[in-house]
MDTraj code that builds the backbone (N, CA, C; nanometers):
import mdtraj as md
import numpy as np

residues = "UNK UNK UNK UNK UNK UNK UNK UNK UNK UNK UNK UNK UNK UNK UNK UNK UNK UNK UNK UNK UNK UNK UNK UNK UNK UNK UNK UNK UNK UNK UNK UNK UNK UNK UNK UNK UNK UNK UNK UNK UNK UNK UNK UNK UNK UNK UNK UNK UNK UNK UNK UNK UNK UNK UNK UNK UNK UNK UNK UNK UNK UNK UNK UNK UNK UNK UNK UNK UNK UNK UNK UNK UNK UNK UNK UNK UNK UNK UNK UNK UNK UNK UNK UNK UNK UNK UNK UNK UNK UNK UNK UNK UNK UNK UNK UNK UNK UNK UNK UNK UNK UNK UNK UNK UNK UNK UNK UNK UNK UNK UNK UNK UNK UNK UNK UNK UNK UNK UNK UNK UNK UNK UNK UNK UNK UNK UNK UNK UNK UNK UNK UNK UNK UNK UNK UNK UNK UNK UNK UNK UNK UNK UNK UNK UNK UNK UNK UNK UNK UNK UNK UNK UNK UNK UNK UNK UNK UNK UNK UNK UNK UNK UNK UNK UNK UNK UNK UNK UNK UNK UNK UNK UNK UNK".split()
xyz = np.array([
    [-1.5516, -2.4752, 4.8932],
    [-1.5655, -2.3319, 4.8735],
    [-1.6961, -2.3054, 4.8009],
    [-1.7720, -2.1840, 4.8911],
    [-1.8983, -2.1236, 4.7784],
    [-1.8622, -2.0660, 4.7217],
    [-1.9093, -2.0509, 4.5486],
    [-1.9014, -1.9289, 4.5066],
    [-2.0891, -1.8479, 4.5283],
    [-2.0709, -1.6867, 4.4793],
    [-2.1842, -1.6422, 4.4763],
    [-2.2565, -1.6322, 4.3462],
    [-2.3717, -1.6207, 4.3192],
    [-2.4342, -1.5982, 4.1661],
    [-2.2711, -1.5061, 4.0764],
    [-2.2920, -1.3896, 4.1145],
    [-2.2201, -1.2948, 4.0753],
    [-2.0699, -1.3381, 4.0445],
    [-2.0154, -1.4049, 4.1725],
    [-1.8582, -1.4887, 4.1084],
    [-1.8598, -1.5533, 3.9989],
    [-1.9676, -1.6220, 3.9967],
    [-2.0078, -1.7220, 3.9154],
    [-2.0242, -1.6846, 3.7581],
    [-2.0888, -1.5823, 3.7496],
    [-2.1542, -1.4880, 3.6104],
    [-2.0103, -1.4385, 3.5655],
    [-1.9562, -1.3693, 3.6624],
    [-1.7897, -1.3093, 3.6329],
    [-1.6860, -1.4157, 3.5288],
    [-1.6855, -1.5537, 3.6370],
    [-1.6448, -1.6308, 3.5826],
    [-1.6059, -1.7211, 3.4330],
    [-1.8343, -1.6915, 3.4369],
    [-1.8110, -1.7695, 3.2905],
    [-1.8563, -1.6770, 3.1717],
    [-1.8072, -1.5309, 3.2188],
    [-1.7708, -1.4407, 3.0992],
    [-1.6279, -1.4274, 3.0997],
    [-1.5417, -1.4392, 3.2014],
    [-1.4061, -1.4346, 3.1431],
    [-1.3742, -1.5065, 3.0869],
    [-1.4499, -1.6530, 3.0698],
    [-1.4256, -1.8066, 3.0154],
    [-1.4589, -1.7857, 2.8610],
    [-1.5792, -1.7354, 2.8387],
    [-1.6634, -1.7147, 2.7421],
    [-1.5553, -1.5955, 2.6533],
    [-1.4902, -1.5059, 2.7141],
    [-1.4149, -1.3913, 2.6391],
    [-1.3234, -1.4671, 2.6102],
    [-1.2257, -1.5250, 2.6998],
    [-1.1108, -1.5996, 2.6378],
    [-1.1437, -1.6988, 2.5199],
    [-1.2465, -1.7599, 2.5458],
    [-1.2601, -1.8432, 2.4426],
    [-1.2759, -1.7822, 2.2979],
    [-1.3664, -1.6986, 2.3100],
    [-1.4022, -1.6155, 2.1721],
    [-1.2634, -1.5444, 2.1145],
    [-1.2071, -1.5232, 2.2180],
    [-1.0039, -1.4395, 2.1876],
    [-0.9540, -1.5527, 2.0940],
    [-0.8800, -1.6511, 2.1797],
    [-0.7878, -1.7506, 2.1365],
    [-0.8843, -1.7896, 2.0159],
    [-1.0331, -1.8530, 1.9754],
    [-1.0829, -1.9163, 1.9184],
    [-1.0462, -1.7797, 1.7727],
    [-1.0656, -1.6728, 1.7726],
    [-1.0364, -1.5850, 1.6736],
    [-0.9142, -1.5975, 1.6063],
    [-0.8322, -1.5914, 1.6984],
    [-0.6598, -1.5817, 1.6688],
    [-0.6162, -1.6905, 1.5721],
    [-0.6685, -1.7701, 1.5631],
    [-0.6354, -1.8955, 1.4571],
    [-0.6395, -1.8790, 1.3165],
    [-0.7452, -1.7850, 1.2547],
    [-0.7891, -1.8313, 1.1254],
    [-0.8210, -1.6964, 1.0778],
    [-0.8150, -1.6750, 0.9417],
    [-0.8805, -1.5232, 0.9025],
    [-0.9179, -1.5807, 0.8183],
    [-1.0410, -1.5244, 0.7209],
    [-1.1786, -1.5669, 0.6378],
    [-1.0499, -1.5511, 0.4953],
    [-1.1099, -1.6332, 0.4702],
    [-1.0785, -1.7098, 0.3056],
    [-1.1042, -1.5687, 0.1803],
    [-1.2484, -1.5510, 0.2415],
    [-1.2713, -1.4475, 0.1818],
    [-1.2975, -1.3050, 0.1567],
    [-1.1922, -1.2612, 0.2633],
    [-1.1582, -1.1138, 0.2967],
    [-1.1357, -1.0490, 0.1902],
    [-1.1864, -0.9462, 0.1576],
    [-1.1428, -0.8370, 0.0276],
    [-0.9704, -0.8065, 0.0444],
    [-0.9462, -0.7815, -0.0748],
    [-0.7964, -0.7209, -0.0850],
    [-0.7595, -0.5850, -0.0619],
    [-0.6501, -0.5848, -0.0062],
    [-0.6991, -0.4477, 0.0539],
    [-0.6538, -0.2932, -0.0351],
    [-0.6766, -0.1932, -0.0241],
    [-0.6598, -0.0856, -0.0939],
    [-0.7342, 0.0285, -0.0473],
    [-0.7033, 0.1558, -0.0948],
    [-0.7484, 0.2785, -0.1047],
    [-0.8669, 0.2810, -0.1930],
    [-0.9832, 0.3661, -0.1228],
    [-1.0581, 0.4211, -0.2753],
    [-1.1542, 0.2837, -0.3514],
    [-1.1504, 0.1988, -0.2990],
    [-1.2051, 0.0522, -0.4192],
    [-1.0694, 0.0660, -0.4410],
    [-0.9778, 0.0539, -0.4198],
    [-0.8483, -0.0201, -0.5264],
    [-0.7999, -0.1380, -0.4685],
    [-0.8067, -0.2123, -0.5751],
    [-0.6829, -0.3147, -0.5484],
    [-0.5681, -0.3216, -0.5604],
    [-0.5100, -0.3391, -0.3960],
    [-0.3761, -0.2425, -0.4205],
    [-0.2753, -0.3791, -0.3273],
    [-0.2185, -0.4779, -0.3866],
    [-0.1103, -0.4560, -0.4943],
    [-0.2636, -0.4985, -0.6180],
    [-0.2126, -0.4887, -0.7601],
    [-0.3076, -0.5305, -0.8615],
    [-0.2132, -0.5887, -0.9423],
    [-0.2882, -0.7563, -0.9331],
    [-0.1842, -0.8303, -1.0185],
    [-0.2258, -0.8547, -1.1691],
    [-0.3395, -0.7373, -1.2205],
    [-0.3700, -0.7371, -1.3719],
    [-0.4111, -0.6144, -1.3787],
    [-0.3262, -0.5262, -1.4268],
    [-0.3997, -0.3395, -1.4350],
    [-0.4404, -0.3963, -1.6107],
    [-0.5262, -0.3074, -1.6171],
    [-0.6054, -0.2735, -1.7251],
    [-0.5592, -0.1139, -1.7887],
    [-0.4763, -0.1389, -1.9188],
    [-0.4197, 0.0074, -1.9576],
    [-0.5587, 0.0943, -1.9594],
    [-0.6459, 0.0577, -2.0031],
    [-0.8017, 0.1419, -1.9945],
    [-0.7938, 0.2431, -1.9281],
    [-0.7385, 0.1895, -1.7621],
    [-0.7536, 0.2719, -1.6294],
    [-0.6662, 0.3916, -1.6468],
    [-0.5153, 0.3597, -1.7362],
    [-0.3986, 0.4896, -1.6968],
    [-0.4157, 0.6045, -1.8265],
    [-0.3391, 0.7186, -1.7753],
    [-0.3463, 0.8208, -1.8752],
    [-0.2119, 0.8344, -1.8761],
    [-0.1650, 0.8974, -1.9745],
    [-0.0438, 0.9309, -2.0106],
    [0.0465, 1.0513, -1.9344],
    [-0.0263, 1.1088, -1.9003],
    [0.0708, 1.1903, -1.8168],
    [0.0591, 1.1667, -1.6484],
    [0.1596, 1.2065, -1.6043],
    [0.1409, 1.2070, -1.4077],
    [0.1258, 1.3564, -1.3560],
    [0.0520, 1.3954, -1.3281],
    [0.0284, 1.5282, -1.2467],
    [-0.0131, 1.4918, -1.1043],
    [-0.0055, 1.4254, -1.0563],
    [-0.0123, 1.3702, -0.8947],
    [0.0368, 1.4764, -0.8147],
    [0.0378, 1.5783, -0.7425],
    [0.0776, 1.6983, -0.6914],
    [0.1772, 1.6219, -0.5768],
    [0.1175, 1.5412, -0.5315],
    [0.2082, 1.4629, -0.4304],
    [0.2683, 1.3878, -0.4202],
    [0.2819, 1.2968, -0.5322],
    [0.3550, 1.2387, -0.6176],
    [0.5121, 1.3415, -0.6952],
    [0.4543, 1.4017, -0.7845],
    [0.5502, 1.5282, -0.7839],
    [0.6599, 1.5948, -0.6993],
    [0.6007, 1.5969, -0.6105],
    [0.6506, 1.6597, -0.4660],
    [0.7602, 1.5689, -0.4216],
    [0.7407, 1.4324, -0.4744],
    [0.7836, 1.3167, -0.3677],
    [0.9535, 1.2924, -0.4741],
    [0.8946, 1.3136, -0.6267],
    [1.0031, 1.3030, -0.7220],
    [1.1487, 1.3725, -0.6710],
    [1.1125, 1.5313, -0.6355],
    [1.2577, 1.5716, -0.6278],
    [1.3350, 1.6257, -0.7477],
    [1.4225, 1.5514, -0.7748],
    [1.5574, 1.6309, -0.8721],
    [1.5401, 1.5002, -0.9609],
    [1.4760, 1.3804, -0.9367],
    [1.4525, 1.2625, -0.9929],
    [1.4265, 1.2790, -1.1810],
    [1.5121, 1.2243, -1.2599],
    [1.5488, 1.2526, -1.3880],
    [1.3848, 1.1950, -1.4776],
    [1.3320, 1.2514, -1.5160],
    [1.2317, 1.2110, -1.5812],
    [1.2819, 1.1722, -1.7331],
    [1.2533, 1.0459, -1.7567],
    [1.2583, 0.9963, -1.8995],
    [1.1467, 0.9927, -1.9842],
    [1.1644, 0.8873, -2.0618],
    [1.0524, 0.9011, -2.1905],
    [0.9360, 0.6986, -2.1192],
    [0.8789, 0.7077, -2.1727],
    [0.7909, 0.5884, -2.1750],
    [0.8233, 0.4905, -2.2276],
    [0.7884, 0.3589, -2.1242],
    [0.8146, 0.1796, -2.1666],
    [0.6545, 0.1352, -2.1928],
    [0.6689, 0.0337, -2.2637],
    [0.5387, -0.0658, -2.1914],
    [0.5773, -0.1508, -2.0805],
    [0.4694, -0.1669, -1.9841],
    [0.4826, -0.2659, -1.8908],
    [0.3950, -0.3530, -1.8367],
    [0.3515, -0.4210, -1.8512],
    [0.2216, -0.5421, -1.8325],
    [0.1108, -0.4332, -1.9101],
    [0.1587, -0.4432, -2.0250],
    [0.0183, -0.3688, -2.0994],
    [-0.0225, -0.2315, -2.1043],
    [0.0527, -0.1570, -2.0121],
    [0.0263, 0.0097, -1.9963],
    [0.1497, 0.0887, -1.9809],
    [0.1473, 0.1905, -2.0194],
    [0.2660, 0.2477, -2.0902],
    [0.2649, 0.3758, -1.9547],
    [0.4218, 0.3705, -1.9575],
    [0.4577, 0.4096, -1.7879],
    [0.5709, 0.4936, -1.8234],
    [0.6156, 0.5954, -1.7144],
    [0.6970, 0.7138, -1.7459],
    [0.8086, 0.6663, -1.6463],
    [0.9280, 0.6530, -1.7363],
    [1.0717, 0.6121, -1.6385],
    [1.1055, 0.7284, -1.6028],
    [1.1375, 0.7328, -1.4711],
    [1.1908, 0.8240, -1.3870],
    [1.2968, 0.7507, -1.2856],
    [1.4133, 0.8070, -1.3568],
    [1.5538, 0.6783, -1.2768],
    [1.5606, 0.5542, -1.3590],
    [1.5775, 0.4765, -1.2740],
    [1.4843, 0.3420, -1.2731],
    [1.3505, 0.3016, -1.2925],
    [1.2879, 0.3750, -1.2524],
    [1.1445, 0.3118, -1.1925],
    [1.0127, 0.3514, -1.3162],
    [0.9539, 0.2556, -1.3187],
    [0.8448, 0.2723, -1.3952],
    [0.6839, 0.3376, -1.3441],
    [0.6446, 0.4320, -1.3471],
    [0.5226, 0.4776, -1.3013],
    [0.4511, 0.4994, -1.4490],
    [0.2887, 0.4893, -1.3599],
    [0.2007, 0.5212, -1.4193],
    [0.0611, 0.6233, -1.3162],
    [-0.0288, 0.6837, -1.3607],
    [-0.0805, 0.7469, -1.3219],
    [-0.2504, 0.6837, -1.3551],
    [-0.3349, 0.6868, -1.2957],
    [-0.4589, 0.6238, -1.3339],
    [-0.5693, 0.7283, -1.3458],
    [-0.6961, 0.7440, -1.3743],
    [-0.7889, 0.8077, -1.4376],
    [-0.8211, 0.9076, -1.2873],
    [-0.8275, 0.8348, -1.1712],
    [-0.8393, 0.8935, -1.0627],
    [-0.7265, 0.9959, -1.0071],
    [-0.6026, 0.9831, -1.0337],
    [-0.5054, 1.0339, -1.0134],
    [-0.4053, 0.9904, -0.9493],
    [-0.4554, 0.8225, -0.8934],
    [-0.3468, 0.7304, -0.7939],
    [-0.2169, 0.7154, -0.9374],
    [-0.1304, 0.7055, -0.8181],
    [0.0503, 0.6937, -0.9165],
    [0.0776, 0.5264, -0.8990],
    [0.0793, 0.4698, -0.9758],
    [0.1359, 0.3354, -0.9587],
    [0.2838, 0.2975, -0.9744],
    [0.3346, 0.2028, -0.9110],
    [0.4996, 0.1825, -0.9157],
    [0.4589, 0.0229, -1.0125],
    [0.4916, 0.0101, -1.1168],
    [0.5498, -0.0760, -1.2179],
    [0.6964, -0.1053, -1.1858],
    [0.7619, -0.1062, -1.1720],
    [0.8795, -0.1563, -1.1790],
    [1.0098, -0.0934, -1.1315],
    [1.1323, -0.1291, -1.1396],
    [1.2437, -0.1192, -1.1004],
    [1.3387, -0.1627, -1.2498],
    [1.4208, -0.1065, -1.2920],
    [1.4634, -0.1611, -1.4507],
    [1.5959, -0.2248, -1.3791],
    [1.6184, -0.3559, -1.4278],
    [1.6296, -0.4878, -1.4047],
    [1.6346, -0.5581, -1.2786],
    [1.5484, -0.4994, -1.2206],
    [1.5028, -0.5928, -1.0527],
    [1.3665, -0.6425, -1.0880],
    [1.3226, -0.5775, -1.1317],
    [1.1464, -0.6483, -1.1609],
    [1.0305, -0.5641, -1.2389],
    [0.9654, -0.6238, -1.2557],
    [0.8289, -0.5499, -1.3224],
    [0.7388, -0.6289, -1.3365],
    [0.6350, -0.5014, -1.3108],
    [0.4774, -0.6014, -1.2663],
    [0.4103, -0.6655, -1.4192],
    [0.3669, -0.7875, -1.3654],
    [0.3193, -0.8639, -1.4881],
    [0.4373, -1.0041, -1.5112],
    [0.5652, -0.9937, -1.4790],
    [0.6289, -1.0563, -1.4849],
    [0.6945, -1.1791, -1.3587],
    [0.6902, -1.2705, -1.3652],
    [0.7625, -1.3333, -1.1885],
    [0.6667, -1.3978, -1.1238],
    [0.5232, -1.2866, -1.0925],
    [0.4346, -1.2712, -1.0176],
    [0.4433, -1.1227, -0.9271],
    [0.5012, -1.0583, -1.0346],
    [0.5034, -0.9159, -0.9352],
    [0.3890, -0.8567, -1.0287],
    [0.3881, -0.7817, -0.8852],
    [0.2361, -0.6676, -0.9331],
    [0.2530, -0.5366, -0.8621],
    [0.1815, -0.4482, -0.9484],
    [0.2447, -0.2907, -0.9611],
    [0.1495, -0.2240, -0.8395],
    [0.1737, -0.1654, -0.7420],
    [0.1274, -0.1020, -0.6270],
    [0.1017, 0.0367, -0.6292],
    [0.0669, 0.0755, -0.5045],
    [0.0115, 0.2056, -0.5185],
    [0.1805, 0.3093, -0.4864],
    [0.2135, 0.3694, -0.5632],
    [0.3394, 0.4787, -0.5243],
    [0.2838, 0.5813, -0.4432],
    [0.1584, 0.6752, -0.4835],
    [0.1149, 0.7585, -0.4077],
    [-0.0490, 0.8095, -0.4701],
    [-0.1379, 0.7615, -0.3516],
    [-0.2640, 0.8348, -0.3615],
    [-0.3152, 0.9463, -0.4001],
    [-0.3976, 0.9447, -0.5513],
    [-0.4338, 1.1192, -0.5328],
    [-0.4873, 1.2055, -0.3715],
    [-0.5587, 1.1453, -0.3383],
    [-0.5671, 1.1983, -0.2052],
    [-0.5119, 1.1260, -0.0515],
    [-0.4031, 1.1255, -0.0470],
    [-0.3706, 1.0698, 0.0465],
    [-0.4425, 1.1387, 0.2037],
    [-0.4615, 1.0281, 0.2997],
    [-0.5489, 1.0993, 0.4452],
    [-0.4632, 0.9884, 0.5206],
    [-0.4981, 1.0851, 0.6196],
    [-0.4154, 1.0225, 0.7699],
    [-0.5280, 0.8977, 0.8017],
    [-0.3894, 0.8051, 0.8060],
    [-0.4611, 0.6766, 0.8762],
    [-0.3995, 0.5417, 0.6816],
    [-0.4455, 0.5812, 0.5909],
    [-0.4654, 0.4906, 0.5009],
    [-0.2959, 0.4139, 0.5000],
    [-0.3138, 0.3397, 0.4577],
    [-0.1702, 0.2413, 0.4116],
    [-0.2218, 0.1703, 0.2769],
    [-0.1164, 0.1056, 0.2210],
    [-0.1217, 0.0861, 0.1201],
    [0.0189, -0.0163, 0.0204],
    [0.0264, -0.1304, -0.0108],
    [0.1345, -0.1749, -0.0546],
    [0.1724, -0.0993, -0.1761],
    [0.3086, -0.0311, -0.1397],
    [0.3442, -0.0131, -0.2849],
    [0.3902, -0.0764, -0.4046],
    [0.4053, -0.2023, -0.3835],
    [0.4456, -0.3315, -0.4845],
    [0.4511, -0.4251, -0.3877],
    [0.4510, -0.5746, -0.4783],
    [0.4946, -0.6718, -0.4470],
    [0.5088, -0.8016, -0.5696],
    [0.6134, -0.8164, -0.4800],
    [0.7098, -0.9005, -0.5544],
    [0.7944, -0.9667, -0.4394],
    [0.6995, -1.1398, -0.4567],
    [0.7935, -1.2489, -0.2849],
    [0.9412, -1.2247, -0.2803],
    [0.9427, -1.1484, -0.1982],
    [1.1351, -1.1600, -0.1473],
    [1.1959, -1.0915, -0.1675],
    [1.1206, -0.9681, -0.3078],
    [1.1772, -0.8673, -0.3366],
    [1.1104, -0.7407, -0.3108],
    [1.0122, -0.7336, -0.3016],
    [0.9163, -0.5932, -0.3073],
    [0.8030, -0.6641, -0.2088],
    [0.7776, -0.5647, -0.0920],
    [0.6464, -0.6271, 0.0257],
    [0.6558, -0.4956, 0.1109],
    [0.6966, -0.3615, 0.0478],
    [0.7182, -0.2853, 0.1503],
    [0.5351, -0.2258, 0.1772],
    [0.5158, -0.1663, 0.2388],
    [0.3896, -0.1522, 0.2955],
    [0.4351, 0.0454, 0.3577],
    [0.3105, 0.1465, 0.2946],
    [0.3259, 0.2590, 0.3671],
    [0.2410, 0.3323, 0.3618],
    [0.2658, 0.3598, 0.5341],
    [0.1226, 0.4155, 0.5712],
    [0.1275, 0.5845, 0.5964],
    [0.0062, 0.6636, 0.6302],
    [0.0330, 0.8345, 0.6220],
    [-0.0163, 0.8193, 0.7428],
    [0.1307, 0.8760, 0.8109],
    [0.1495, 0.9023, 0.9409],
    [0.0399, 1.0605, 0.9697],
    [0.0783, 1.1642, 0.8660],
    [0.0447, 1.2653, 0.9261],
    [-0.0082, 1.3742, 0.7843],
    [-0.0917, 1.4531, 0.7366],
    [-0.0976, 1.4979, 0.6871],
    [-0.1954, 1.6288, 0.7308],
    [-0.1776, 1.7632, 0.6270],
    [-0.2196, 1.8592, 0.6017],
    [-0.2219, 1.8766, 0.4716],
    [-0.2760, 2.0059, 0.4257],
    [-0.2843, 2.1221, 0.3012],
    [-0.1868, 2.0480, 0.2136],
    [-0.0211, 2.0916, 0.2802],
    [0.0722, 2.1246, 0.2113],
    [0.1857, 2.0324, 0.2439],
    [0.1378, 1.9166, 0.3251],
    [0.2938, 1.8054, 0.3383],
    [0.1905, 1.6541, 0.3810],
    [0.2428, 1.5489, 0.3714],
    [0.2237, 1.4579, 0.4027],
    [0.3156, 1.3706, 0.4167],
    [0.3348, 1.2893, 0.5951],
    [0.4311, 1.2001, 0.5935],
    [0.4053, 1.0723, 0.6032],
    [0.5199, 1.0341, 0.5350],
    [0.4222, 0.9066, 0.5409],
    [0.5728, 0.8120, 0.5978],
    [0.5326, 0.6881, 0.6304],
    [0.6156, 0.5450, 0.7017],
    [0.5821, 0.4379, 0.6423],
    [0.7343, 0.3756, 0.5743],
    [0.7391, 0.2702, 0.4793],
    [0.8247, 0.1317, 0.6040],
    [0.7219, 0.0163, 0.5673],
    [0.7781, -0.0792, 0.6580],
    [0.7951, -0.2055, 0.5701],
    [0.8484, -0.2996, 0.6043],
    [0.8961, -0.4250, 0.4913],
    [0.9196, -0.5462, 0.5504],
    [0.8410, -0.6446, 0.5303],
    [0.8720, -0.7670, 0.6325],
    [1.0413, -0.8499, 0.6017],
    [1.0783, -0.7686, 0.4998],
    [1.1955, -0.8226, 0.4261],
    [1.3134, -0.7566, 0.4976],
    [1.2612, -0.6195, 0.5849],
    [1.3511, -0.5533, 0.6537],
    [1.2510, -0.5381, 0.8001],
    [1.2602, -0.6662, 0.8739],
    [1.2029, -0.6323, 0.9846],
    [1.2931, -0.5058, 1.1432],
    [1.1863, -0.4461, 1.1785],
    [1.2129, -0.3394, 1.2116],
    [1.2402, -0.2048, 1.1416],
    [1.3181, -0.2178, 1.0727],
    [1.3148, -0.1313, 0.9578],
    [1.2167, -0.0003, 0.9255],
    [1.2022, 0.1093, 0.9474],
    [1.1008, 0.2167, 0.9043],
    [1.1742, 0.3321, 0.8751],
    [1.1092, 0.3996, 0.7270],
    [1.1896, 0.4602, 0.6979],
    [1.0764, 0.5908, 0.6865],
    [1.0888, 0.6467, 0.7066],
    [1.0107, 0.8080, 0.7679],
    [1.0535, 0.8833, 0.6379],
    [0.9352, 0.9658, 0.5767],
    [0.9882, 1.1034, 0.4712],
    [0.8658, 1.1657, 0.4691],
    [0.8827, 1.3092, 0.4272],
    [0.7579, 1.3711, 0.4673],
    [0.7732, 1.4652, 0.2999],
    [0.6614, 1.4627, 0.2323],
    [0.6088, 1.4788, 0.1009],
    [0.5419, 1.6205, 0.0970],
    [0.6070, 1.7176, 0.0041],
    [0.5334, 1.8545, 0.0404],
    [0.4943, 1.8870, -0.1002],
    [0.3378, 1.8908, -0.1370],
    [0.2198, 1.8840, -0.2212],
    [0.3073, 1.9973, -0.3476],
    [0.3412, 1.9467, -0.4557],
    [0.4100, 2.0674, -0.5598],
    [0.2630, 2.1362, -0.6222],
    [0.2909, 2.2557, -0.6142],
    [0.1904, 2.3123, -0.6956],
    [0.2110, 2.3739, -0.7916],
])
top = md.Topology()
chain = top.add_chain()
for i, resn in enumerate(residues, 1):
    res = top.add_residue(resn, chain, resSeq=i)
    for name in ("N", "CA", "C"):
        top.add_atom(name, md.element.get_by_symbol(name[0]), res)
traj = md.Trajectory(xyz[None], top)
């Protein structure tokens, strides 16, 4: 069988693509940045109290609380966080809300858990973001499906609950 120039050229670019495919699929760089919103390192397995302020005014954050019982303040890996329920938050200079903890499931600084992003001062369509992690216990991952002005939804996924997505849509308190 002949081939022509042109079969030929076809050929050893589909050869050349596959190779560059499969040859990719193997390995990711050692030294990929961590990922986050904004410059953040998001999960952060050493916050610096420097970064947080004492109060949470997160509008969307707020929004996300509800009827959720606001308490008084813990320390938690070094920065002092507002219990609401269970859960330990903090708020940072930028306005991101961090999730510290769960009161007696975990808290960041401790285990190897580290305190994640709860909710972006500016959350935009497209970003994701771990909100904690902690191996086996905390790996949920959530991204903003959809936003405007006055709501943002967002989709929480968890390799700990595969398939699993849990949909809620966040309307900005003012």
């Amino acid at each position: 069988m002949r081939t022509t120039g042109a079969t030929a050229a076809a050929a050893c670019a589909a050869s050349l693509a596959v190779s560059l495919l499969l040859g990719g699929c193997g390995t990711a760089s050692p030294t990929s940045p961590p990922t986050g919103v904004d410059e953040l390192v998001v999960p952060t397995p050493s916050p610096d109290a420097d970064d947080f302020v004492a109060e949470i005014d997160n509008p969307w954050f707020l929004g996300d609380l509800g009827t959720a019982a606001v308490g008084g303040t813990e320390e938690v890996a070094g920065v002092e966080v507002t219990v609401v329920g269970d859960d330990y938050y903090a708020q940072d200079r930028r306005g991101n809300v961090w999730w510290f903890g769960t009161a007696g499931e975990w808290q960041a600084g401790a285990d190897g858990a580290q305190a994640g992003l709860a909710m972006p001062a500016e959350p935009r369509y497209g970003d994701s973001w771990r909100t904690a992690y902690v191996p086996g216990v905390v790996e949920d991952v959530t991204a903003v499906t959809d936003f405007d002005d006055d709501s943002v939804q967002l989709e929480t996924t968890s390799p700990l609950d595969p398939g699993v997505v849990e949909r809620r849509t966040v309307d900005r308190a003012d």
